[in-house]
C-alpha positions as CSV (number, residue, x, y, z in Angstrom):
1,X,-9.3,4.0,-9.8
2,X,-10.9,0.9,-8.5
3,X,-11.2,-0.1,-4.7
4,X,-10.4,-3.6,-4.6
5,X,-8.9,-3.5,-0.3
6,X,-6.9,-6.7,-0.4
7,X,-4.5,-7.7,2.3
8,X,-1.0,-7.6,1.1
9,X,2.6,-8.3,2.4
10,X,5.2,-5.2,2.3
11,X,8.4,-4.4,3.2
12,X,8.5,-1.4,4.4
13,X,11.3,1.4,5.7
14,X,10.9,2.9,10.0
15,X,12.7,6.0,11.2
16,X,12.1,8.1,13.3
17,X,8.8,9.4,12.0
18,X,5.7,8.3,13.0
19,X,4.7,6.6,9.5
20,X,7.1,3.5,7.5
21,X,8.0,4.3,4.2
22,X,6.8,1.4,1.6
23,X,9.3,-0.1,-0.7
24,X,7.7,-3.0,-1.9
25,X,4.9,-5.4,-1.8
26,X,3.7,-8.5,-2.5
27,X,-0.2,-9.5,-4.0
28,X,-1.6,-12.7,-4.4
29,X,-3.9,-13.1,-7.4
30,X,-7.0,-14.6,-8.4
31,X,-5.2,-17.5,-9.9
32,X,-2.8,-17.9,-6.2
33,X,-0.2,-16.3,-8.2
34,X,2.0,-14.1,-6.4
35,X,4.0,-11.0,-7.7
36,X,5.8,-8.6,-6.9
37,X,5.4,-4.7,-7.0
38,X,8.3,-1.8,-6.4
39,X,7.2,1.1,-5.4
40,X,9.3,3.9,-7.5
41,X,7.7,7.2,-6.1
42,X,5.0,8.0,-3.3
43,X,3.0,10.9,-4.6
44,X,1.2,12.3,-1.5
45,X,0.3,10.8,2.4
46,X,-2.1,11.5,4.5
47,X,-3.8,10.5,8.0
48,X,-7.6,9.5,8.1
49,X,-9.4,8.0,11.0
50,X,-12.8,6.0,10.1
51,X,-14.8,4.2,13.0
52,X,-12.0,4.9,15.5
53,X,-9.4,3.4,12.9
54,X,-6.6,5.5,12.2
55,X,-5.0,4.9,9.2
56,X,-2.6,6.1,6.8
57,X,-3.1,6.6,2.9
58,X,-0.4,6.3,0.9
59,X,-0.8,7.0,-2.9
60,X,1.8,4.9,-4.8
61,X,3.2,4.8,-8.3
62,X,5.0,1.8,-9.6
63,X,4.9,-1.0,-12.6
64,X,2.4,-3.6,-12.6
65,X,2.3,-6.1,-15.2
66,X,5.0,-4.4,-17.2
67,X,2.5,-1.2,-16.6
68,X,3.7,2.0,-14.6
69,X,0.3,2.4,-12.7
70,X,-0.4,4.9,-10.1
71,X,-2.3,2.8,-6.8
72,X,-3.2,3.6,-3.0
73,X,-1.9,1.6,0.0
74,X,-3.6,2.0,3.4
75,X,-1.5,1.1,6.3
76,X,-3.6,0.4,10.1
77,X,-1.4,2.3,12.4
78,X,-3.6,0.1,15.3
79,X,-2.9,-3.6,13.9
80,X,0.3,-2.8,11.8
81,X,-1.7,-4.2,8.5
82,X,-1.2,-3.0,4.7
83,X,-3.7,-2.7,2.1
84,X,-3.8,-2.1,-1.3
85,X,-6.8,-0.1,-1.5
86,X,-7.4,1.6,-5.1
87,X,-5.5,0.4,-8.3
């Protein structure tokens, strides 16, 4: 996988846990396009905390460009931000 870190927009699902549940997100491209990705299954989640950041590592499957790829979303639990970290 390839670590590309760009900011995205999600929709996500809150209970009662302490982590949201991803449902899906929105990336713009190189070419300010925008689309839209579903997430159909999380595979695994776990906590990490670099520099003092804590943050949560969510590795994702879903179809991208008509592709079902498998990609990792990091959500900062401090400033309630979403990533799309490895695709």
């Amino acid at each position: 996988m390839k670590i590309v870190m760009k900011p995205i927009e999600m929709i996500a699902w809150f209970n009662n846990t302490n982590h949201p549940i991803p449902l899906r997100f929105r990336i713009e491209s190189e070419d300010k396009t925008s689309s839209v990705v579903k997430i159909d299954k999380i595979i695994f989640k776990e906590e990490e905390k670099i520099a003092g950041n804590k943050m949560v590592i969510y590795r994702c499957e879903g179809i991208i460009d008509d592709l079902k790829r498998i990609f990792e979303l990091k959500y900062e639990l401090t400033t309630c931000k979403w990533f799309l970290f490895k695709i």
